[in-house]
C-alpha positions in Angstrom: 0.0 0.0 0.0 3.0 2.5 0.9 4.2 1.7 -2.7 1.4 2.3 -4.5 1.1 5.3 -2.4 4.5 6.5 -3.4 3.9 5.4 -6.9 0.6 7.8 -7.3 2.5 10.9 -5.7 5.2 10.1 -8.4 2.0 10.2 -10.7 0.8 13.5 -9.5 3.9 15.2 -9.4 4.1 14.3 -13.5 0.1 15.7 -13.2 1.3 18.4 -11.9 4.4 19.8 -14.4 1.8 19.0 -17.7 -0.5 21.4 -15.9 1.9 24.3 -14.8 2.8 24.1 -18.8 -1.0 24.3 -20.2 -1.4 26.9 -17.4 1.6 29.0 -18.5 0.9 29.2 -21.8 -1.3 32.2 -20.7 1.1 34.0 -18.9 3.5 37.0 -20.2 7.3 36.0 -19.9 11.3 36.9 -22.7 14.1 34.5 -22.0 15.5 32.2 -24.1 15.5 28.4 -22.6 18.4 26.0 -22.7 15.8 23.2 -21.6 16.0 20.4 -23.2 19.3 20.5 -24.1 22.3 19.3 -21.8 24.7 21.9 -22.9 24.4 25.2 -22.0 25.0 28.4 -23.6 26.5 31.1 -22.1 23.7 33.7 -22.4 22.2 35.5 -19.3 19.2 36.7 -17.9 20.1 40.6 -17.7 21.0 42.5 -14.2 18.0 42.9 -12.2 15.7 40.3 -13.8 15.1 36.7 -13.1 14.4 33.8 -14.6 12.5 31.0 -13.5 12.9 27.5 -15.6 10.8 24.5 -14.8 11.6 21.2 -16.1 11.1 17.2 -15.6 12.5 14.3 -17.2 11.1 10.6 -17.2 13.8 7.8 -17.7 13.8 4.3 -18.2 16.5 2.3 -18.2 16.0 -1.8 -18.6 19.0 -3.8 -18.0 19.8 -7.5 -16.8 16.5 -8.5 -15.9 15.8 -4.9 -13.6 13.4 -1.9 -14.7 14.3 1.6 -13.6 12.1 4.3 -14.1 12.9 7.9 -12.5 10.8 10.9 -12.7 13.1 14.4 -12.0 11.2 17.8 -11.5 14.3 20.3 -11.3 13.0 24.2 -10.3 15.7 26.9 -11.5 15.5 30.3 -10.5 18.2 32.3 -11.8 18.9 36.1 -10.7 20.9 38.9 -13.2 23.8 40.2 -10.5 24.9 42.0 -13.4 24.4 41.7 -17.2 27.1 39.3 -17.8 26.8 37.4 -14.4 23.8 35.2 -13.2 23.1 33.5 -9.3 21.0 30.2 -10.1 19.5 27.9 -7.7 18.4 25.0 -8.6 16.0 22.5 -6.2 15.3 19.2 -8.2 12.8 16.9 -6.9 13.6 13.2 -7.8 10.9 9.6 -8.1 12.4 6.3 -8.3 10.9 3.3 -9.3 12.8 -0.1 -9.6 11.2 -3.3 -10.7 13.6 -6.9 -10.1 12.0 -10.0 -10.0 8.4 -9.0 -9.4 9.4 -7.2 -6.4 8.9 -3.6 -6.8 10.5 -0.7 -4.7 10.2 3.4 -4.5 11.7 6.0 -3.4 11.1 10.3 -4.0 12.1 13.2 -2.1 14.2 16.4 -2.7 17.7 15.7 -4.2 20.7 17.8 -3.6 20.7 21.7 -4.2 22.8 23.2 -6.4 24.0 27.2 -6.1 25.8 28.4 -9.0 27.3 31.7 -11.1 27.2 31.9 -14.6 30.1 34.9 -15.8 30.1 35.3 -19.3 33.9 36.9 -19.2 33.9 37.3 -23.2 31.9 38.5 -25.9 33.2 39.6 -29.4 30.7 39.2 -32.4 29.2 35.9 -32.5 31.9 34.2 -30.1 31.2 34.4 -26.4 32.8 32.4 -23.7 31.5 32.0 -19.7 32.3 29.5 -17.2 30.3 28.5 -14.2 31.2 27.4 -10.7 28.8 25.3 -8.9 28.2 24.1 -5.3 25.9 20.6 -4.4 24.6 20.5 -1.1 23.7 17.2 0.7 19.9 18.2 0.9 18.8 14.8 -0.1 18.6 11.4 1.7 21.5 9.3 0.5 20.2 6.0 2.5 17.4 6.1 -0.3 19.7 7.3 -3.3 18.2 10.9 -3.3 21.8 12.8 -3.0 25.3 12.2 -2.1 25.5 12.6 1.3 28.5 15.2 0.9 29.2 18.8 -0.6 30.6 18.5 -3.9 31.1 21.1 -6.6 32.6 21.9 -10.3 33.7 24.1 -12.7 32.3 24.2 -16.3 33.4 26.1 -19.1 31.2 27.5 -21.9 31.4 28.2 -25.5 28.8 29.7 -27.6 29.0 30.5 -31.7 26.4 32.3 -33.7 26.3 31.8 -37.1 22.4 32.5 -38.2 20.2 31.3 -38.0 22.6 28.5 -36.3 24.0 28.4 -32.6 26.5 26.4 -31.6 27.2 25.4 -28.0 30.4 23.7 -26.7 30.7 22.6 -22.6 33.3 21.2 -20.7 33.8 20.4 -17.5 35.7 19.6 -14.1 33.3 18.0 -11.1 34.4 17.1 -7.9 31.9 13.8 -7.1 32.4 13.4 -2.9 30.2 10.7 -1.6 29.3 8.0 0.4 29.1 5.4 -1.9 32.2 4.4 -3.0 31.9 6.2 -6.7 34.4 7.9 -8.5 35.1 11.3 -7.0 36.9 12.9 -10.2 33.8 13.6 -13.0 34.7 15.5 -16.3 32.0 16.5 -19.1 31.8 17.0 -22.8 29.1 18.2 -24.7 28.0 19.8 -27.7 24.8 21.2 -28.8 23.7 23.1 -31.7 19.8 24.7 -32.7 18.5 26.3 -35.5 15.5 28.2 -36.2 13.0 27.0 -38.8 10.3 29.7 -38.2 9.1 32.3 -36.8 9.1 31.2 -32.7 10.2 27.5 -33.3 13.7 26.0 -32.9 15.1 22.8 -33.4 17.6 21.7 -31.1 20.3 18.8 -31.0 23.0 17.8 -28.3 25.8 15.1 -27.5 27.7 14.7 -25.0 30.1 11.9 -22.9 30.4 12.2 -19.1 33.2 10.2 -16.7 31.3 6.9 -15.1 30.9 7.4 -11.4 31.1 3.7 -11.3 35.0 2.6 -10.3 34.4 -0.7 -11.8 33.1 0.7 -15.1 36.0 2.6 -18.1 32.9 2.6 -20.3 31.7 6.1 -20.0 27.9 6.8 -20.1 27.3 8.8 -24.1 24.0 10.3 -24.9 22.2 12.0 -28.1 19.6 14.3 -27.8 17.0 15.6 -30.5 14.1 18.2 -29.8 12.3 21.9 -30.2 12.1 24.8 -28.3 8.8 26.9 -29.4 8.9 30.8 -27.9 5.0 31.8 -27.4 6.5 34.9 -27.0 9.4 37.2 -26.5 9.0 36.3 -22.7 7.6 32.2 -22.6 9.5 29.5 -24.2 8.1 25.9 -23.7 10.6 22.6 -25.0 10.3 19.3 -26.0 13.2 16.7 -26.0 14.1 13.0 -26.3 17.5 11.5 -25.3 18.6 8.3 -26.2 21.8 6.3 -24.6 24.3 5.4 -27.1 25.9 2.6 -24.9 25.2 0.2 -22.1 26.0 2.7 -19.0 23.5 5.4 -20.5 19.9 5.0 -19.9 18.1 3.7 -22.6 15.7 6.8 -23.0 14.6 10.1 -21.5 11.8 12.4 -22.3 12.1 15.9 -21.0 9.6 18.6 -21.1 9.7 22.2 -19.3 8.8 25.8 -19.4 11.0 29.3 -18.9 9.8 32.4 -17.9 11.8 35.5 -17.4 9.9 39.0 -15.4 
C-alpha cells in the first residue's frame, strides 16, 4: 500500500508539471530556454531580472533482468547580478521506481541543491565564452539514493557560436563527485549542442555529450544523443520538447524531457 502510495505521488507530481505548462501558456514571460538540451549556452538573464525554468524528465533504463524508471522535476531560479553574471538555484525533486524479479520498490524526495554563477567573461561578435562554478549541497537522503551525502562542486566552461540562423554550443567540464558510496570522486563533461531556427518562434535543437562513469568498476563512459524543439510563445515564454537516447550500455536507454522558462 506505501508503494502504491508512493507510486501515485510520483503520478501527480508528473500531473502536476503538464499542468503548470498548459497553465503558462497564458502568462506574459522573454528569456531564451536551454531546456532540453544538456549543454548550456553562455547567455544571461540581464542585471536585475530573473528567470524561472521548470523542467522534468522521465527515464527508463532496462537492464539485466531490472526496470528503472525515474521521474526528476528540477525548479531553477536564476537572478541577473549584473548583465554578464547570473546567481541560479536549482531544487530538483527526484521519483524512483525499480522493478527486479516482481518485487517492486520506491523512493522520491528532494535531491541535492545546487548554487551556481554563470560569468560570461567574453563576448566579441558571434563568439562568447563563460564559465560556471557550482556548489551541491547534501539536501537529499542518500540512505534512499536521493543525493550524495557530501558537498561537492565543479567548474564548467562554456562556449557559444552564432552563425544565423545556427548556434552552436560547446561545454566542458571539471566536477568534484564526494560521496558516500564508494563512486568515483573525479567527474569530467563534454558536450556539444547546436539549434536552429526554422520559423518564426520554433527552434530545433540537438546535443551530444560523454560524461566520466561514477562507477569505479566501469571505463565505459555513459554517451548520450539528444534531438528536440524549443517553441517561444513569446518574447518572454519559451516551452521545450526533448528525447535522449543512450548510445551505450552505461546510459539510460531513454529520456523524455519537457519544461517551461519564464523570465519578469
Amino acid at each position: 500500500m506505501l508503494q502504491d502510495l508512493k507510486f501515485k505521488r510520483g503520478l501527480w507530481f508528473c500531473g502536476l508539471l503538464l499542468c503548470f505548462i498548459l497553465f503558462a501558456v497564458g502568462l506574459p514571460a522573454d528569456a531564451h530556454a536551454a531546456h532540453p538540451l544538456i549543454t548550456d549556452d553562455t547567455g544571461t538573464v540581464g542585471k536585475g531580472k530573473f528567470q524561472f525554468e521548470f523542467g522534468g524528465e522521465y527515464t527508463h533504463e532496462d537492464e539485466d533482468g531490472v526496470k528503472e524508471d525515474e521521474t526528476i522535476i528540477v525548479p531553477v531560479l536564476s537572478y541577473g547580478l549584473r548583465d554578464n553574471i547570473d546567481l541560479e538555484f536549482c531544487f530538483p525533486y527526484q521519483y524512483m521506481r525499480a522493478t527486479e524479479e516482481g518485487l517492486t520498490t520506491t523512493e522520491d524526495g528532494i535531491s541535492d541543491i545546487e548554487i551556481d554563477l554563470k560569468w560570461r567573461f567574453y563576448e566579441k561578435g558571434s563568439l562568447s565564452f563563460a564559465i560556471r562554478p557550482l556548489i551541491s549541497l547534501p539536501t537529499g537522503d542518500n540512505e534512499k539514493g536521493l543525493g550524495t551525502g557530501e558537498v561537492g562542486g565543479s567548474l564548467l566552461f562554456y562556449v557559444t557560436k552564432e552563425l544565423e540562423p545556427w548556434a552552436f554550443h560547446l561545454n566542458l567540464g571539471y566536477g568534484r563527485n564526494e560521496n558516500k558510496f564508494d563512486e568515483r570522486k573525479d567527474i569530467w563533461h563534454a558536450s556539444l549542442a547546436s539549434e536552429v531556427e526554422v520559423a518564426k518562434g520554433l527552434k530545433l535543437v540537438a546535443n551530444i555529450g560523454v560524461e566520466t562513469n561514477s562507477d569505479e568498476s566501469s571505463d565505459t563512459h555513459p554517451a548520450f544523443i539528444l534531438g528536440g524543439l524549443i517553441y517561444s510563445l513569446s518574447e518572454d515564454l519559451d516551452i521545450d520538447f526533448g528525447v535522449k537516447g543512450g548510445l551505450n550500455k552505461t546510459e539510460a536507454d531513454y529520456s523524455i524531457l519537457a519544461g517551461i522558462t519564464m523570465r519578469f
